[in-house]
VEXFI-541632 format. One record per atom (N, C-alpha, C): residue number from 1; x, y, z; residue in three letters; atom name. Coordinates in Angstrom, 2 decimals. Layout:
(NUM (X Y Z) "ala" "CA"),
...
end
This chain:
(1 (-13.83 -10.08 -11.32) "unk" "N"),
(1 (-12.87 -9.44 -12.21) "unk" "CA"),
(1 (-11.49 -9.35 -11.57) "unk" "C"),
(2 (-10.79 -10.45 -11.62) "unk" "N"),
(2 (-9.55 -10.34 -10.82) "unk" "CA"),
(2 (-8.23 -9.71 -11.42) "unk" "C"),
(3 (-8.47 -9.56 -12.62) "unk" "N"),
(3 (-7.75 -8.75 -13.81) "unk" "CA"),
(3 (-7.61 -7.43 -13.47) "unk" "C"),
(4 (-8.93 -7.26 -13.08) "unk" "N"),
(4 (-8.99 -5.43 -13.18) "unk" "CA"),
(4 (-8.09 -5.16 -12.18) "unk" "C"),
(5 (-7.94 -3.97 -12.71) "unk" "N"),
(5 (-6.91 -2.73 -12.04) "unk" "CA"),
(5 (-7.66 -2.19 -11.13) "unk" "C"),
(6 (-6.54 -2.00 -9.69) "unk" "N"),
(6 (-6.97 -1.54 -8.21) "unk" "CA"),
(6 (-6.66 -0.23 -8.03) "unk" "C"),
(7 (-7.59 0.79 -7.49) "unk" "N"),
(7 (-6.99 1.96 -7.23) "unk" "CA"),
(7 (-6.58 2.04 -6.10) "unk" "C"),
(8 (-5.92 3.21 -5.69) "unk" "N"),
(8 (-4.99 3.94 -4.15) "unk" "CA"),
(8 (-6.35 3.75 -3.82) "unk" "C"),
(9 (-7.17 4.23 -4.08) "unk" "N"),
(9 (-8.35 4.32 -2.52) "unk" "CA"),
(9 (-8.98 3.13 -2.66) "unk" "C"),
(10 (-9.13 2.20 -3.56) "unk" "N"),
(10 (-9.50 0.82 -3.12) "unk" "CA"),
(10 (-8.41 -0.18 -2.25) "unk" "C"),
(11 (-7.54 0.03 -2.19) "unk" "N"),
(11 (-6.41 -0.48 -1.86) "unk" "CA"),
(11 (-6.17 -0.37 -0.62) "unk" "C"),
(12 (-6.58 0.88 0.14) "unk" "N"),
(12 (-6.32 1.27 1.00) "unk" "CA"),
(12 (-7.77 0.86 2.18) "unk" "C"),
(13 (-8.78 0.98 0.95) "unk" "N"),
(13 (-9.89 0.72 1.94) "unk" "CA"),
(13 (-9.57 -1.02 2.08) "unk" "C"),
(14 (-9.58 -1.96 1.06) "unk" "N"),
(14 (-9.20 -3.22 1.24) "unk" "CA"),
(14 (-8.32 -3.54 2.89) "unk" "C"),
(15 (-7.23 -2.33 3.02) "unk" "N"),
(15 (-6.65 -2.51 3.86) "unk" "CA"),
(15 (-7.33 -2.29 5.42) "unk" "C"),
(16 (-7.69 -1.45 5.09) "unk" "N"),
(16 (-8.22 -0.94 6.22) "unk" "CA"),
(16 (-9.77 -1.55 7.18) "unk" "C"),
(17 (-10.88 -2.31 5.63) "unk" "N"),
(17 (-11.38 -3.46 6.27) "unk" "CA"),
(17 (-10.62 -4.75 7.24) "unk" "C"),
(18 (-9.55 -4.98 6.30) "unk" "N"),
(18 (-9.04 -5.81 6.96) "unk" "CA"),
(18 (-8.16 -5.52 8.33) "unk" "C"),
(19 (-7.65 -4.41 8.42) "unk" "N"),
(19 (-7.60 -4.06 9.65) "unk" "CA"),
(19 (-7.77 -3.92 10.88) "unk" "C"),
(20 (-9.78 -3.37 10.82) "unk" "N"),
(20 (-10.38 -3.72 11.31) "unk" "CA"),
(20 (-10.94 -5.00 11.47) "unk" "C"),
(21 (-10.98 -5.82 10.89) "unk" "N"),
(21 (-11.82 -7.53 10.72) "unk" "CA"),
(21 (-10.85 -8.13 11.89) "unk" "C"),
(22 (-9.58 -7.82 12.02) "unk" "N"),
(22 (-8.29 -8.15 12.33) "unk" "CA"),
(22 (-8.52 -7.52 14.04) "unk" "C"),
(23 (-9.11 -6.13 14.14) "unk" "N"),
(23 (-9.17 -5.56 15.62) "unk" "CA"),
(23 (-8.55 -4.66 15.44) "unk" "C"),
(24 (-7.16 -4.08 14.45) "unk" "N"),
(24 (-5.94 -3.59 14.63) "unk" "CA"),
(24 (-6.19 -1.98 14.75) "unk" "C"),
(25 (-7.84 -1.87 14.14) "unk" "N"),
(25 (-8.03 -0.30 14.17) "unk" "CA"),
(25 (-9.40 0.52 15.83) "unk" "C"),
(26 (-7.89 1.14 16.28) "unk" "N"),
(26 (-8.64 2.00 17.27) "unk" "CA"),
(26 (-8.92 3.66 17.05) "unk" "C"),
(27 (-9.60 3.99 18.41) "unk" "N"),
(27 (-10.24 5.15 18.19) "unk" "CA"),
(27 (-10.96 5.56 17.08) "unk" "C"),
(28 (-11.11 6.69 16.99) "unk" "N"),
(28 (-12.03 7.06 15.71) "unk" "CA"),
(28 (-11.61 7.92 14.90) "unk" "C"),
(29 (-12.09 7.43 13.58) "unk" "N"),
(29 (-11.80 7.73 12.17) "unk" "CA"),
(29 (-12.44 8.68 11.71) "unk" "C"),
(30 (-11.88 10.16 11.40) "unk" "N"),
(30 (-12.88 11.22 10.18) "unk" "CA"),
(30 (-12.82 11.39 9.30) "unk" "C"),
(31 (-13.97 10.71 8.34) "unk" "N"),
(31 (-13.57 11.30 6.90) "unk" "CA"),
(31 (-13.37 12.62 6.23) "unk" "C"),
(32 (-13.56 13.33 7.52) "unk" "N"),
(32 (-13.89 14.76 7.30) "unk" "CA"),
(32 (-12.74 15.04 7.40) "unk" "C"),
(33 (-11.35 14.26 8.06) "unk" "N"),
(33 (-10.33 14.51 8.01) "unk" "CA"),
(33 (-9.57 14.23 6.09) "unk" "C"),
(34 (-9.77 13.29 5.64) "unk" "N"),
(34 (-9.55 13.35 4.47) "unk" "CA"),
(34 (-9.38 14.16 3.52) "unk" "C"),
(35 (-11.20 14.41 3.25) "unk" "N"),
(35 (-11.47 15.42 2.63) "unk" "CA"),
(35 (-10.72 17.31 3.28) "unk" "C"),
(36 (-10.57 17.19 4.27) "unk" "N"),
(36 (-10.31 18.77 4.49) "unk" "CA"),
(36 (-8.61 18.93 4.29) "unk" "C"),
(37 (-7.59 18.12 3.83) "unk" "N"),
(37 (-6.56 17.42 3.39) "unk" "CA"),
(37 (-6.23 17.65 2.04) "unk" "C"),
(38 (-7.14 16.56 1.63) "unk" "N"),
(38 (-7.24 16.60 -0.05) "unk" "CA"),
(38 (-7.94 17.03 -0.74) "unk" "C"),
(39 (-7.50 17.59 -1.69) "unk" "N"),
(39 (-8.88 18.11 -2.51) "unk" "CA"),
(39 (-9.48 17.48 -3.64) "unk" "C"),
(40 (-9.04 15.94 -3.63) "unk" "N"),
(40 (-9.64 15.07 -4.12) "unk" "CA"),
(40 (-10.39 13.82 -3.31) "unk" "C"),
(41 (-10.59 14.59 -2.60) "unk" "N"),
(41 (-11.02 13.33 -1.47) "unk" "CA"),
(41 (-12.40 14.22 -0.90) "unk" "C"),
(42 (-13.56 13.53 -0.99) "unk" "N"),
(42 (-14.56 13.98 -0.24) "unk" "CA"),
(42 (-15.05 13.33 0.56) "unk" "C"),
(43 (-15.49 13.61 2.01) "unk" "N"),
(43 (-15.78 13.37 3.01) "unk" "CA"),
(43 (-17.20 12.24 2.49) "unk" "C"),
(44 (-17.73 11.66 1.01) "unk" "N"),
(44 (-18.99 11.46 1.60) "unk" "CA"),
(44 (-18.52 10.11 0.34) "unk" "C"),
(45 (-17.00 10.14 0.11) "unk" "N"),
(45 (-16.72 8.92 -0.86) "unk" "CA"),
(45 (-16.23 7.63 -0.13) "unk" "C"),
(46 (-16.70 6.58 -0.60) "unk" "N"),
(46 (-16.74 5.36 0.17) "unk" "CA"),
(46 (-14.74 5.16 0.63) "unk" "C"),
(47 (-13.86 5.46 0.22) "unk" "N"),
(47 (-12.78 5.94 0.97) "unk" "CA"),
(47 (-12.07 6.18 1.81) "unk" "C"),
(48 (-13.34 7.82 1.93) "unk" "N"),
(48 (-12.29 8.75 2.85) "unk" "CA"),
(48 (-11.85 8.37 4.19) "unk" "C"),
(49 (-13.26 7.61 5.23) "unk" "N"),
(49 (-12.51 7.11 5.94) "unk" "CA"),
(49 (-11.26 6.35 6.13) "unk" "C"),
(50 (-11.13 5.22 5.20) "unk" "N"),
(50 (-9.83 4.74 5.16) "unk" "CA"),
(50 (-8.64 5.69 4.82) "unk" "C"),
(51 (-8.78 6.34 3.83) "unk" "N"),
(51 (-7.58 7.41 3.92) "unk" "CA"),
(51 (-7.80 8.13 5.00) "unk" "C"),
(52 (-8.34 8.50 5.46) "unk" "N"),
(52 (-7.76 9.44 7.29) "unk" "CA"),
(52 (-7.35 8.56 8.07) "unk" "C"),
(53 (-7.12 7.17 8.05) "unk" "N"),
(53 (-6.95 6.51 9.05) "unk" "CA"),
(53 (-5.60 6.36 8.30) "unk" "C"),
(54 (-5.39 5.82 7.15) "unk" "N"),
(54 (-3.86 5.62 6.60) "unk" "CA"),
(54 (-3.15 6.46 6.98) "unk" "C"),
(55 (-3.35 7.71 6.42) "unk" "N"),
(55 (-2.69 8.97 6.76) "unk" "CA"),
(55 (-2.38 8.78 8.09) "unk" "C"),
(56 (-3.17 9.47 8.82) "unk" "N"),
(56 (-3.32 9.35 10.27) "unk" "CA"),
(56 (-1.99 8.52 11.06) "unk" "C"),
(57 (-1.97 7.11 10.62) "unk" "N"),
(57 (-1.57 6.19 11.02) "unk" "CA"),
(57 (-0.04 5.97 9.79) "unk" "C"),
(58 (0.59 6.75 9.54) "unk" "N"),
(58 (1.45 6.77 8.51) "unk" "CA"),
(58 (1.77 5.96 7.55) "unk" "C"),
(59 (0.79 5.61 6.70) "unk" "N"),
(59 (0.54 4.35 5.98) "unk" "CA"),
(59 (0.59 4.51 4.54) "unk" "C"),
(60 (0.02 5.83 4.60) "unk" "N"),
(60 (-0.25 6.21 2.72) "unk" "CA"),
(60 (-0.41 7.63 3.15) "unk" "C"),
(61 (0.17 8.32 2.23) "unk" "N"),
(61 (0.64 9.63 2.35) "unk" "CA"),
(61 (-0.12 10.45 0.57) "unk" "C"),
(62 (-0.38 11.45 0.45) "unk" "N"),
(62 (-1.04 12.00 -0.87) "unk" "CA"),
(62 (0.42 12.05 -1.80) "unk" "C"),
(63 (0.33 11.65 -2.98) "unk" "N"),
(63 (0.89 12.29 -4.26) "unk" "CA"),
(63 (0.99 13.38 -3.79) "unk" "C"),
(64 (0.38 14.28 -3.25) "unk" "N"),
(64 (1.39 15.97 -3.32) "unk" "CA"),
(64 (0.71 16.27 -1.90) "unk" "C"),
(65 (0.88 17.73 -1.59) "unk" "N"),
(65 (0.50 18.31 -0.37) "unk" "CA"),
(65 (-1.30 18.42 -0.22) "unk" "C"),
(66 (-1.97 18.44 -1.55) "unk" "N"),
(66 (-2.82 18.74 -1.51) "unk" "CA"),
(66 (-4.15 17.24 -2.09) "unk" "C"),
(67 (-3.35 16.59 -2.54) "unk" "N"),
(67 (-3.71 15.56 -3.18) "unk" "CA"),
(67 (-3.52 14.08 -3.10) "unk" "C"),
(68 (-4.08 13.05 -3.31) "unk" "N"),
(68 (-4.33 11.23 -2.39) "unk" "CA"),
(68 (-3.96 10.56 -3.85) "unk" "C"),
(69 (-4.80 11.25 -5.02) "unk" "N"),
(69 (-5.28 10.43 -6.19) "unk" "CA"),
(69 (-5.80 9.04 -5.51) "unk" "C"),
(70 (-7.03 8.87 -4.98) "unk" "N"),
(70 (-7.56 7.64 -4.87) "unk" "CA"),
(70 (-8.42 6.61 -5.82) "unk" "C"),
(71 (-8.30 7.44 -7.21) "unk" "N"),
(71 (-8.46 7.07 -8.48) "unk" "CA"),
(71 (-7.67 6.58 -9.51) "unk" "C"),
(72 (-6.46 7.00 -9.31) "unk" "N"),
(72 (-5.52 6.44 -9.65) "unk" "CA"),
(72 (-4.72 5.08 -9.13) "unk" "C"),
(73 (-4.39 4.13 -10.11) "unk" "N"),
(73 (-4.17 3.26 -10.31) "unk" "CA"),
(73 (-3.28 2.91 -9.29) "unk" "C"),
(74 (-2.74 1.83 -8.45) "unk" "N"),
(74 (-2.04 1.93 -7.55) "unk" "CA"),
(74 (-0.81 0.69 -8.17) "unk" "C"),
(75 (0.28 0.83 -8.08) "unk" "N"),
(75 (1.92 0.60 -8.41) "unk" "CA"),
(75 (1.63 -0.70 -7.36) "unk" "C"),
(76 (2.97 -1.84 -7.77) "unk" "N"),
(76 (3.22 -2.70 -6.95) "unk" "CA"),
(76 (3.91 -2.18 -5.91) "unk" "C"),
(77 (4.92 -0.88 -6.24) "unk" "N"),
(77 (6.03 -0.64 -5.42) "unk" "CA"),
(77 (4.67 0.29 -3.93) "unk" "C"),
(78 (3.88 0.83 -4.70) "unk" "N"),
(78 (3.05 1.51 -3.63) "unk" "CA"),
(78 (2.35 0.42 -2.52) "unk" "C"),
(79 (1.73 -0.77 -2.72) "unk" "N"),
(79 (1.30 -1.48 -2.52) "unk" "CA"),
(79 (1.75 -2.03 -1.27) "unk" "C"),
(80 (3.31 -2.29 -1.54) "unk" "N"),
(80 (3.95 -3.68 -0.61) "unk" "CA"),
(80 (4.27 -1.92 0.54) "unk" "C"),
(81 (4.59 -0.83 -0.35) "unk" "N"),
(81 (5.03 0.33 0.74) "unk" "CA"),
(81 (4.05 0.09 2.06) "unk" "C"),
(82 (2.78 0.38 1.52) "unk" "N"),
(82 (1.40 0.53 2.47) "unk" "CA"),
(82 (1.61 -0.26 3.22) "unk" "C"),
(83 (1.59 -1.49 3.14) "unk" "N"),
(83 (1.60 -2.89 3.73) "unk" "CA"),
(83 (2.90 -2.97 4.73) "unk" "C"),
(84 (3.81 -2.25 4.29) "unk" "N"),
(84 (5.04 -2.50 5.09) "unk" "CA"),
(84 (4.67 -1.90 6.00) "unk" "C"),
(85 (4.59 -0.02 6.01) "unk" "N"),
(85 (4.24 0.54 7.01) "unk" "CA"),
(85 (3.34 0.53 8.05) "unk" "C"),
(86 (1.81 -0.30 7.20) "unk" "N"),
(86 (0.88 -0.79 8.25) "unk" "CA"),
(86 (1.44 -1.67 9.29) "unk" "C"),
(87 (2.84 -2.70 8.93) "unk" "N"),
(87 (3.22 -3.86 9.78) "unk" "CA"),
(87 (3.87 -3.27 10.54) "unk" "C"),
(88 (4.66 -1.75 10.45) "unk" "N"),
(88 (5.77 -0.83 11.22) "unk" "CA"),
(88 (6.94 -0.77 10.87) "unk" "C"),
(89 (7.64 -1.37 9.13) "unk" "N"),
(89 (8.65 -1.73 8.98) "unk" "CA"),
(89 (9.13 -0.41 8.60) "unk" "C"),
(90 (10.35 0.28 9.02) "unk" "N"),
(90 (11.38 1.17 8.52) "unk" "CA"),
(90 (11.58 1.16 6.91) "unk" "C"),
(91 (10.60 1.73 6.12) "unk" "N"),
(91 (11.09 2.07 4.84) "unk" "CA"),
(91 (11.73 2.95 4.41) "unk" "C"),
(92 (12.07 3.39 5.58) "unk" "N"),
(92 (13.03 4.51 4.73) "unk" "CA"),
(92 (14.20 3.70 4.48) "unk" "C"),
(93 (14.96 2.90 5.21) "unk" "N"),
(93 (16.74 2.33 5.16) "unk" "CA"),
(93 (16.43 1.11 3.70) "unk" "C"),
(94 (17.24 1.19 3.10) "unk" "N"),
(94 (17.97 0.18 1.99) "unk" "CA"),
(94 (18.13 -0.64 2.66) "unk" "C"),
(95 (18.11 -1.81 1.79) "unk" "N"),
(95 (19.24 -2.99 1.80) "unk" "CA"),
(95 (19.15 -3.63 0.87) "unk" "C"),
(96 (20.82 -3.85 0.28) "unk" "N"),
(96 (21.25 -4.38 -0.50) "unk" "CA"),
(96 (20.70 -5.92 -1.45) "unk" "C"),
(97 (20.46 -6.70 -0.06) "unk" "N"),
(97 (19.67 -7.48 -0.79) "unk" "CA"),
(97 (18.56 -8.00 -1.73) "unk" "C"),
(98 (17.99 -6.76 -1.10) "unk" "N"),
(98 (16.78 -6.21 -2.36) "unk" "CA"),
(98 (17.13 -6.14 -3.71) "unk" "C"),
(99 (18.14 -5.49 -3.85) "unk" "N"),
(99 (18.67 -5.11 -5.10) "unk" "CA"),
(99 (19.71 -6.57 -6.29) "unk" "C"),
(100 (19.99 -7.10 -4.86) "unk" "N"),
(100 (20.28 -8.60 -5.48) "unk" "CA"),
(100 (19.59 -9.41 -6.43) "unk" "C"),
(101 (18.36 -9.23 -5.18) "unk" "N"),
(101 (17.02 -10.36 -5.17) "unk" "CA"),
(101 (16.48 -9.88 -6.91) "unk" "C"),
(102 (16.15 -8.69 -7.04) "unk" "N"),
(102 (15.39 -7.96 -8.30) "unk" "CA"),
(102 (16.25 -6.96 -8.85) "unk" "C"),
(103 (15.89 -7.67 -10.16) "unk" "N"),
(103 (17.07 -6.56 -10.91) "unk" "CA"),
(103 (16.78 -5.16 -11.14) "unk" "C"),
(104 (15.48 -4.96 -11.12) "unk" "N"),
(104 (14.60 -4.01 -10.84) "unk" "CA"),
(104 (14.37 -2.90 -9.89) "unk" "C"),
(105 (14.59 -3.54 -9.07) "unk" "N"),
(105 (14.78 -2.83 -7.62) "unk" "CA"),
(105 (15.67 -1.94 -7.28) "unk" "C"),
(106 (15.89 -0.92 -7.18) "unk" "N"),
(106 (17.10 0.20 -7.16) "unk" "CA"),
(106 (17.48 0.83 -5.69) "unk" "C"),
(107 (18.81 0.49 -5.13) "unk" "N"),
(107 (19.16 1.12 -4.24) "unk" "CA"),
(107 (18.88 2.74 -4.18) "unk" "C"),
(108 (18.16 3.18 -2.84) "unk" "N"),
(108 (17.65 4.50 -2.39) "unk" "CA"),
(108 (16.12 4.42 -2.89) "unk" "C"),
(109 (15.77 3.56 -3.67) "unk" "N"),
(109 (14.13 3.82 -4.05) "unk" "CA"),
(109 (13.42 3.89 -2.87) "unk" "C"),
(110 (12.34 4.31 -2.58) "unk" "N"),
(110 (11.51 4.54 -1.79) "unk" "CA"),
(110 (10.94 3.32 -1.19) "unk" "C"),
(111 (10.58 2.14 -2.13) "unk" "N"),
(111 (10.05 1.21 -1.95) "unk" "CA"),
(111 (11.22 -0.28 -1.57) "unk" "C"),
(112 (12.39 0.19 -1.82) "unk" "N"),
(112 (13.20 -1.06 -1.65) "unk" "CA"),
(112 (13.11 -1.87 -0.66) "unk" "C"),
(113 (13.58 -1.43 0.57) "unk" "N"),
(113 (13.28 -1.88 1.84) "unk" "CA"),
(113 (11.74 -2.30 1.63) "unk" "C"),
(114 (10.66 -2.12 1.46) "unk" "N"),
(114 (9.37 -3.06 1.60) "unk" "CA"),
(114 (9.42 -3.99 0.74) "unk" "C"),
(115 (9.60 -3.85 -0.24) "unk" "N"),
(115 (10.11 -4.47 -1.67) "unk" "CA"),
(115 (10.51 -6.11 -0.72) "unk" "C"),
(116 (11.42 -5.91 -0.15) "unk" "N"),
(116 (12.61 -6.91 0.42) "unk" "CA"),
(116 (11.88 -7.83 2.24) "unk" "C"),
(117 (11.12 -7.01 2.59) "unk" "N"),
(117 (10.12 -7.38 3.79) "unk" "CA"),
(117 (9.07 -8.32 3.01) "unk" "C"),
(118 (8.46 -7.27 1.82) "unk" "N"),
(118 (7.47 -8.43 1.31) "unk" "CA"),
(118 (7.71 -9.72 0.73) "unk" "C"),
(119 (9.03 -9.82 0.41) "unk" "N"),
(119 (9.37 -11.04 -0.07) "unk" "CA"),
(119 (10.07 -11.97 0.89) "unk" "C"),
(120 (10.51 -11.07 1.89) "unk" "N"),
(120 (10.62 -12.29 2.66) "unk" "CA"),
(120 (9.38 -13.08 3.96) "unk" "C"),
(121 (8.81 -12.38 3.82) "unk" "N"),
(121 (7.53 -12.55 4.40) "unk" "CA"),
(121 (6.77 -13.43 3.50) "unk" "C"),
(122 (7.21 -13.33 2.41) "unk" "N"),
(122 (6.19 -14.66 1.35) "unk" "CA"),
(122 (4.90 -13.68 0.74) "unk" "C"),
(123 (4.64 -12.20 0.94) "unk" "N"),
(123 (3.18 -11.70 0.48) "unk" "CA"),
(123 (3.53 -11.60 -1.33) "unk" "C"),
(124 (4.89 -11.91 -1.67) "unk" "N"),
(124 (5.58 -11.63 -2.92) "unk" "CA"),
(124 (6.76 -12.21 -2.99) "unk" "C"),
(125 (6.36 -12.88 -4.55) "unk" "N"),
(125 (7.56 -13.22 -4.71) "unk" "CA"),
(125 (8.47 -12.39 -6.09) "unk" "C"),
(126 (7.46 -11.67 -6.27) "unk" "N"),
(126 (7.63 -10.84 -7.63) "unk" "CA"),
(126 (7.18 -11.53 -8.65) "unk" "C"),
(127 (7.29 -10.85 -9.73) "unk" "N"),
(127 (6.80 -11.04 -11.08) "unk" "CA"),
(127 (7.47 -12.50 -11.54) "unk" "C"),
(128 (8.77 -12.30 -11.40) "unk" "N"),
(128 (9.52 -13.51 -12.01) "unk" "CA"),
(128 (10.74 -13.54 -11.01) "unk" "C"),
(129 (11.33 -14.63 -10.65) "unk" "N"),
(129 (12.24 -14.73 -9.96) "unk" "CA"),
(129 (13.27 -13.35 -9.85) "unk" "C"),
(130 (13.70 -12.70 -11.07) "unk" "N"),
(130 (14.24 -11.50 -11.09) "unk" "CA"),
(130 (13.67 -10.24 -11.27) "unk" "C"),
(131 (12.85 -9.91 -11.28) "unk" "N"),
(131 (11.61 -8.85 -11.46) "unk" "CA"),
(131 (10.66 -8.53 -11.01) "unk" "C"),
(132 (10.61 -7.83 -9.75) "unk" "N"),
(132 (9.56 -7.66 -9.12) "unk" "CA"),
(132 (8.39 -6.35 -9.48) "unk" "C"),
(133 (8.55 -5.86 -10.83) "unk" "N"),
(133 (7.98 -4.83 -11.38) "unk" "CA"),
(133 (7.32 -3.95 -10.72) "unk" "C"),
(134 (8.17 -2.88 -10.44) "unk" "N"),
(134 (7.94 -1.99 -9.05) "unk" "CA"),
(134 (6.29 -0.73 -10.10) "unk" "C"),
(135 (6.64 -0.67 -10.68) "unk" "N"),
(135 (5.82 0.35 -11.37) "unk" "CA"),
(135 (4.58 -0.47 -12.09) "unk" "C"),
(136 (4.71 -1.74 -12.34) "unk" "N"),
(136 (3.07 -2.31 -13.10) "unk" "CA"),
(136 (2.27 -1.98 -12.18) "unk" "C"),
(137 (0.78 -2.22 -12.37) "unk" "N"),
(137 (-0.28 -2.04 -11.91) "unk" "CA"),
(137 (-0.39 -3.31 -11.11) "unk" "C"),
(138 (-1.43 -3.14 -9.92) "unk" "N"),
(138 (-1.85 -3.85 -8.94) "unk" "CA"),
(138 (-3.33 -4.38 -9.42) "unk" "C"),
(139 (-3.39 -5.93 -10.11) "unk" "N"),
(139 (-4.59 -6.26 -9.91) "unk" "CA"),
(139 (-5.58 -6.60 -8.69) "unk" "C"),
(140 (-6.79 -6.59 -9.03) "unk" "N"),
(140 (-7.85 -7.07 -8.10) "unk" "CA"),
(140 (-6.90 -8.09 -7.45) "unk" "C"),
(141 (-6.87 -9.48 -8.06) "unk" "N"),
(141 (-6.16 -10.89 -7.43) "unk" "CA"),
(141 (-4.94 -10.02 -6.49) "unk" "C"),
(142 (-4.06 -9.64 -7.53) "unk" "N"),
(142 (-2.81 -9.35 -6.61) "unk" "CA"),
(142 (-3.22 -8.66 -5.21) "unk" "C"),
(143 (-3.99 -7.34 -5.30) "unk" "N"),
(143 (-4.41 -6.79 -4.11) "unk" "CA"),
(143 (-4.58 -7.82 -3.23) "unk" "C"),
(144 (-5.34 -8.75 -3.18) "unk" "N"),
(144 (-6.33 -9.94 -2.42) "unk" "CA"),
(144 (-5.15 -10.50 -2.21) "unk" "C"),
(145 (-4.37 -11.04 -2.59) "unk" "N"),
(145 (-3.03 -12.03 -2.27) "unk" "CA"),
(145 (-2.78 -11.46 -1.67) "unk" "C"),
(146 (-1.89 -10.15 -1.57) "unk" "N"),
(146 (-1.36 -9.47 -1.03) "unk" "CA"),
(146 (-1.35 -9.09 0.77) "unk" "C"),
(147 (-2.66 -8.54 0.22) "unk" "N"),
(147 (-3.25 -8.27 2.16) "unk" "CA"),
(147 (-3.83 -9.86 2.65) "unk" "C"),
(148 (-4.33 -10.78 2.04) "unk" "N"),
(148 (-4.27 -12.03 2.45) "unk" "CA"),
(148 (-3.22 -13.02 3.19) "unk" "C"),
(149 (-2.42 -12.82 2.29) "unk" "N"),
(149 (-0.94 -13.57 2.55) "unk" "CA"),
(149 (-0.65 -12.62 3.94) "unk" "C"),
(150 (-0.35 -11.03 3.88) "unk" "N"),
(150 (-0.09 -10.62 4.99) "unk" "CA"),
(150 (-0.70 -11.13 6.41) "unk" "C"),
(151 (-2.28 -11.10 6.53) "unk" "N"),
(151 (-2.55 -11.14 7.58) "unk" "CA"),
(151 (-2.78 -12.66 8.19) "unk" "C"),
(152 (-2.18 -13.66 7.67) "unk" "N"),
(152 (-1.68 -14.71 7.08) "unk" "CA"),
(152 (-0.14 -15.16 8.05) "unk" "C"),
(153 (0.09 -14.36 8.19) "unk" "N"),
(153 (1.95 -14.58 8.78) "unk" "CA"),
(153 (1.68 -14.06 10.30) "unk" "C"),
end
């Protein structure tokens, strides 16, 4: 089903297999850290480990203080974020070119700067030459491209 829609906590676990497959994940992981975090996150959901390690590892951060939504649907703009930060890229700073590249793309967004790493890295080229549709949904395929192409470069 490469259609279907990916959630935050599939997304993250995707990542985080591959992480590990890769070597990139040390020490040890509690899901118990998750769950005692979020209060949508339980220590005994196929997940949580990967979210304590995201977290942990400043990668993916909860929708609110108390909350991951790892059921919820996960954004392109969330996607390439994760991915940036797993590689160590500075998302917080802009650049302009981003905003060139996609008409879409908005100086100060959260996601710009990854937005602009992932495409030049090749994990994206966006939707359409001008549109990198920061807010559609992340399919199955796309997920798989995505962290593919990354660990890939």
């Amino acid at each position: 089903s490469p259609e279907r829609n990916v959630t935050r906590g599939d997304f993250i676990t995707l990542l985080y297999r591959a992480a590990k497959a890769d070597k990139k994940v040390t020490g040890t992981v509690n899901a118990e850290d998750a769950s005692e975090k979020f209060a949508d996150v339980s220590s005994k959901d196929y997940y949580a480990e990967a979210i304590a390690w995201a977290v942990d590892n400043k990668i993916a951060s909860g929708t609110s203080d108390s909350t991951f939504s790892p059921t919820k649907t996960i954004t392109r703009a969330d996607a390439v974020t994760f991915l940036a930060r797993y590689a160590g890229v500075n998302v917080t700073t802009s650049d302009d070119y981003a905003i060139y590249q996609f008409d879409d793309v908005k100086s100060g967004a959260y996601y710009t700067q990854a937005v602009l790493w992932a495409y030049s890295k090749g994990i994206t080229a966006g939707k359409t030459s001008k549109i990198f549709a920061p807010n559609d949904k992340v399919t199955r395929g796309q997920a798989a491209a995505f962290i593919e192409r990354y660990f890939k470069f």
